[in-house]
N, C-alpha and C positions, 0 to 999 in steps of 0.2 A: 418655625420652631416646634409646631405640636406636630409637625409630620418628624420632622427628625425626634425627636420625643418617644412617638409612638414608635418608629422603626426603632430605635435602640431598646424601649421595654419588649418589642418582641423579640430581636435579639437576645434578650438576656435571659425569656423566660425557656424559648429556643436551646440554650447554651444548659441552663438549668434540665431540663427534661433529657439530654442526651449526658449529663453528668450524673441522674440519679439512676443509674441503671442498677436493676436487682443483682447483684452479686452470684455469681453461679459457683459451683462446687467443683475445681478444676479436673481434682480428682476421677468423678464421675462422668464428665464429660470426655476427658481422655480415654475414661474405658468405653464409653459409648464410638467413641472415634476407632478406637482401635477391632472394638466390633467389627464396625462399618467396615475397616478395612480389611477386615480378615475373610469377611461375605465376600466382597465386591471386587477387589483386586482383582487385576486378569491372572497373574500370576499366582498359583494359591501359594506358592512353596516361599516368596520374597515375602507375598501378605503376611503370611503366618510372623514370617521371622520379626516385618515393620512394627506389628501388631504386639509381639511381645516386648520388642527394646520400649516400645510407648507405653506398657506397663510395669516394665523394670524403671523407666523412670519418674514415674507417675510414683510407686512406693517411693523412691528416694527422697519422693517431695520436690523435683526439678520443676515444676509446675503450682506447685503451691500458691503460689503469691498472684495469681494471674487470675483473679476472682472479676477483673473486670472484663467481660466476653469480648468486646473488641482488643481487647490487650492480647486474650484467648487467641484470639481470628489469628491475628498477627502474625504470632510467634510459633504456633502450630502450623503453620504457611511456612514460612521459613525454614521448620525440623524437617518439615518432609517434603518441599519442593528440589531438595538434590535425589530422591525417591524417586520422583516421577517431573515429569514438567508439569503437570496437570493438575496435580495435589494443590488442593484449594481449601483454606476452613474459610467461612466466613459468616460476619453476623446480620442479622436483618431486624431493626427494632422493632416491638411492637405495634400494631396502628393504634392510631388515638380513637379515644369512645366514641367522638363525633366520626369516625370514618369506620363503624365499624360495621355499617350494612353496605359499605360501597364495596365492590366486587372486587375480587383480587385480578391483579392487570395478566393475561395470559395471552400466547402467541408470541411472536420473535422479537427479542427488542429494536426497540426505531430505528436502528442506523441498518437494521435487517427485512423492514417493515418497508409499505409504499410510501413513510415520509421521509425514509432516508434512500429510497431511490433503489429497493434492495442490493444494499452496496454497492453499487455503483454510484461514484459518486464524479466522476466526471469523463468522455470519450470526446475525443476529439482527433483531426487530421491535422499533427505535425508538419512543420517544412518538410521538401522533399518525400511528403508524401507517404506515412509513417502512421499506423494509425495508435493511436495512444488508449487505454482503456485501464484508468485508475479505479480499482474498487479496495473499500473499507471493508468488505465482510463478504462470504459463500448465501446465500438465503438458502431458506430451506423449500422443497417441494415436493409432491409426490406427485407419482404414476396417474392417479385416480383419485389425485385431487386438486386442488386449486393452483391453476399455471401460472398465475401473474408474475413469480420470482421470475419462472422460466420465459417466460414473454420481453420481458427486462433483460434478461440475459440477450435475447433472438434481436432487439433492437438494438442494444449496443453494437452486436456483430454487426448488424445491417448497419449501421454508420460508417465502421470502418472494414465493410466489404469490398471495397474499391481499391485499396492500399497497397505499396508493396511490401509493405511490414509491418508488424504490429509486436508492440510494445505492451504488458498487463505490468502494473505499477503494483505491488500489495507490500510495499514498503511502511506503511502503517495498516496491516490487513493482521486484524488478529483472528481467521477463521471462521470457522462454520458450517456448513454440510455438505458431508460427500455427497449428493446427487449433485449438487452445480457443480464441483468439482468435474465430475467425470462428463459433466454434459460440455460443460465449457470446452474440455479436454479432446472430444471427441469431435469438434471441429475441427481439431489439424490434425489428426492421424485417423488412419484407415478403420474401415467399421470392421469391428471385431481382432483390434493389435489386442495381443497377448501385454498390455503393458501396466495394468492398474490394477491399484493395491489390494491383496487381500486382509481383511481384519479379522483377527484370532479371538473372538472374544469370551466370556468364561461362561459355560453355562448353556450357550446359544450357539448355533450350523456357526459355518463362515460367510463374510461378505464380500462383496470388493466396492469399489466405486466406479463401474463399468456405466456406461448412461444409461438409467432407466424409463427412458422415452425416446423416442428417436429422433436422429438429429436434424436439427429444419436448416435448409437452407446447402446448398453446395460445401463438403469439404475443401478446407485450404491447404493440404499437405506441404505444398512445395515453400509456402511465404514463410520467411525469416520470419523466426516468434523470440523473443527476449523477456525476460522475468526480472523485475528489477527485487529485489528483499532487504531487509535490515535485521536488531536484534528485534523488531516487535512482528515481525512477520512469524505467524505462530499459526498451530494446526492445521487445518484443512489449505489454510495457504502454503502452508510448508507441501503437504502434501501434494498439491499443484506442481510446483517449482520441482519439486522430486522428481514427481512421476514425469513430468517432460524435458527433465535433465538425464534422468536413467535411459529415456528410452530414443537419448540426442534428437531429438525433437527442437529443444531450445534450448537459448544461451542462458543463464544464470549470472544479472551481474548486478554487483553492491557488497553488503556485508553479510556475514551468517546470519543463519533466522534462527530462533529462539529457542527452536530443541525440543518442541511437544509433540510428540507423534500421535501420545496414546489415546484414544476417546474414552467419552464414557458419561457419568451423569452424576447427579446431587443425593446423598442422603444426609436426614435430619437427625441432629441430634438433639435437639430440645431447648426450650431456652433462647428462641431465636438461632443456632448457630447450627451449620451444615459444610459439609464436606465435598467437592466436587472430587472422584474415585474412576479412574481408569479401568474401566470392565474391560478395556479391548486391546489389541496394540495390531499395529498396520503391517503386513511384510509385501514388499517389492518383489514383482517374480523377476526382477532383470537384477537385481544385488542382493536380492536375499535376505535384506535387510531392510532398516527405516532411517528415520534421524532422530531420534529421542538421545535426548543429551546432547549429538554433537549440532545439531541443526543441520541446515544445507548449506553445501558449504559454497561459494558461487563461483563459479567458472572463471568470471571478470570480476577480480577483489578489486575495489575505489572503495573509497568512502563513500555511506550513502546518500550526501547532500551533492554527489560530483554521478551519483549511477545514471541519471534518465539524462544526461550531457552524455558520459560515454554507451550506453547502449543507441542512444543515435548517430554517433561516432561508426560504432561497427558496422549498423543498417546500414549506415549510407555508405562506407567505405565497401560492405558486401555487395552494394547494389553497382556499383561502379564498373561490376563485369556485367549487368544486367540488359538486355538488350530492351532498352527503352528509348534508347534514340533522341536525337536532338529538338529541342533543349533540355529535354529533363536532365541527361546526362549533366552539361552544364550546370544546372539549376542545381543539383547534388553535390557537386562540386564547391559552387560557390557558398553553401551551406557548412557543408564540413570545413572549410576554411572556417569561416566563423565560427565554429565551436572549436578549433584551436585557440591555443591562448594568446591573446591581444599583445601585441608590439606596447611596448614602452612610449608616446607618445605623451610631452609634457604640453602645460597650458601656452605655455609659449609658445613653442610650435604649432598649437591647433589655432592661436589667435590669429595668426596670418592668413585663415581663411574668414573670420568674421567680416561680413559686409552684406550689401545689395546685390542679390542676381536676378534681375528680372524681375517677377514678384516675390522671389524667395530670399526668406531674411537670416545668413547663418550669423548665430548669437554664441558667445562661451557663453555656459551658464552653469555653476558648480564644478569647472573643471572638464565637462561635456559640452563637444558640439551638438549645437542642437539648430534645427534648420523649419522653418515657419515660413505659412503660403495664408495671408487671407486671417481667418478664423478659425482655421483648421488645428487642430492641438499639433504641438513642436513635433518632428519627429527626432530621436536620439540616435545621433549618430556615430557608429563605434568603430577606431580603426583597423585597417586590415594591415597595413606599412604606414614608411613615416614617409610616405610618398603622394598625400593626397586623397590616397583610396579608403573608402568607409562603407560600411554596410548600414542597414536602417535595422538598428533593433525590433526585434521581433519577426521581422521583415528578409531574414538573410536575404534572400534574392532580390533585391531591390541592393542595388550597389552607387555611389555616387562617387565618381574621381571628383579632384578638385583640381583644376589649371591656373595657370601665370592671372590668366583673364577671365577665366569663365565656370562653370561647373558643369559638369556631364551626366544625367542619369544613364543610368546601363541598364540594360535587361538581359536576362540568360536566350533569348532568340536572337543577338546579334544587333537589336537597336537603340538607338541612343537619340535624347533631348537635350540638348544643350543651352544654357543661360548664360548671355554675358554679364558680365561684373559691370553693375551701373557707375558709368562715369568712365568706363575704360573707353582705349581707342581702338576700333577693331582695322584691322589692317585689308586691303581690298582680294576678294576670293579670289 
């Protein structure tokens, strides 16, 4: 009870301190914002105009009532995120007296950092041989300075260097720096392709995201590449997916991504609250253009809980003219079945295979067959027809008929184990 006690009075004194926040002067704050954007825009000629409706409605008093800064954040986020994608106010509370010799936290935050794996956040080799490379964020790096992001990046490759395709997942990928952008990029196309973005930015030369180290490890030009996105696929991932759809490099499959092209950085307006301001915008030398607004748009529309099912769908259906030879062939096959959609198969018909084969025990269980040897965890078995035949979840290649008496393992090289059904009668070979 005195622990729940104490957590509820710091809850509340918690709740207390983030509701007594100083009141800001919206007013002033709005002209500060509109400053900000009239500097920093890339565009001075939209800035100016942004910059003035924010002070026509600032007099009107459209803002008035919003004295509370995070109210502030909010609704100043919303005026001007059909502006730009990238238009950001936001507020950051004061630290408390007791934290106010601790240092302010600097460098990339954690999901971009070594403890979030610099975005990378899982690689792995798919059935049929596919290599998969899920990242959350771009990290950052420089030329002549600290590699590790880019080391991260050179290992992930190096896992799925073997593959005959590779799949980048940034379907929750909200961005981050063009140098991994264009390094990443620059292992499936030729050194020195004419194909990455140049950034306009106000004030400053132009750039591009061309790789600004050079690339370790053998280019893949010829391997099937696939880009799976959603709407939170934003910035520097957008810019990925672009640049290697512009220049058919890769397929593009899932839903539009979120429409941010433009870069750029934070200014302060006081009071805790700050603006994130588009100094730059990207153009394409193969479109001429970016995706600010419309997003990218993907090649292979699905929904995005059904994209990394059909971008291996494609793989494997592309690899099928591949001369990889037996059994992989097979083995691809028997795969892509499986990720077709499952026959209709009720409980009742799967119970007619429940029993003893040998040491393997098939059980229903929820409606799923499920097949148990020993101690070993059940494997789930999903059908292929209502003929008997099943694959092992997770497992496509691992295939199991069911007969009158017996059951069959398969393998995609033509061999098979067979179990009789304890208690049957086998008839003489």
């Amino acid at each position: 009870m005195k622990l729940l006690t104490a957590l509820s009075l710091s809850a509340a004194l918690m709740a207390s301190a983030v509701s007594a926040q100083t009141p800001i002067t919206p007013r002033a704050k709005v002209e500060a914002l509109a400053a900000a954007i009239d500097a920093q825009f890339y565009d001075p000629a939209r800035a100016t105009k942004i910059a003035a409706e924010l002070r026509a409605e600032a007099k009107k008093g459209t803002y008035d009532k919003l004295t509370d800064p995070r109210d502030f954040a909010a609704a100043l986020t919303e005026r001007l995120r059909p502006q730009d994608g990238h238009f950001a106010v936001n507020w950051t509370p004061p630290a408390p007296a007791s934290a106010s010799a601790a240092p302010a936290r600097s460098g990339p935050p954690p999901f971009l950092s070594q403890r979030g794996g610099y975005g990378f956040v899982a690689v792995r080799v798919l059935p049929g041989n596919i290599g998969y490379i899920d990242m959350r964020g771009f990290a950052d790096f420089a030329a002549d300075g600290d590699q590790a992001a880019r080391q991260a990046a050179d290992a992930a490759l190096a896992l799925v260097a073997g593959t005959d395709a590779v799949i980048f997942d940034l379907r929750d990928n909200g961005g981050g720096s063009p140098a991994m952008v264009g390094y990443l990029i620059g292992h499936f196309v030729p050194d020195g392709a004419k194909i990455y973005n140049t950034f306009k930015t106000r004030g400053q030369p132009d750039s591009d995201e061309a790789p600004i180290v050079p690339i370790n490890g053998q280019r893949r030009l010829d391997v099937p590449l696939y880009v799976l996105t959603s709407g939170r696929t934003a910035s520097a991932a957008e810019s990925f997916a672009y640049t290697l759809q512009a220049a058919k490099r890769a397929t593009v499959v899932g839903e539009p991504s979120a429409g941010g092209a433009n870069p750029g950085g934070g200014a302060a307006l006081g009071d805790g609250l700050s603006v994130f301001i588009s100094s730059g915008t990207p153009i394409n030398p193969i479109t001429g253009k970016n995706w600010e607004g419309t997003g990218v748009t993907p090649d292979v529309a699905v929904p995005v809980t059904q994209a990394l099912a059909r971008a291996q769908q494609l793989a494997l259906t592309r690899l099928a003219g591949a001369p990889l030879g037996e059994p992989n062939l097979t083995e691809n096959r028997w795969i892509l079945e499986a990720l077709s959609p499952p026959p209709q198969v009720g409980a009742q018909a799967l119970a007619r295979y429940e029993g003893g084969y040998g040491p393997y025990q098939a059980k229903l269980v929820d409606g799923r067959l499920q097949l148990k040897v020993g101690r070993r965890p059940p494997s789930v078995l999903a059908p292929l027809n209502d003929k008997g035949l099943f694959y092992v979840e997770g497992a496509p290649s691992r295939r199991i008929q069911f007969e009158e008496s017996a059951l069959v393992f398969l393998s995609p090289d033509g061999s098979q184990t067979r179990q009789q059904r304890n208690g049957a009668v086998t008839g003489a070979s």
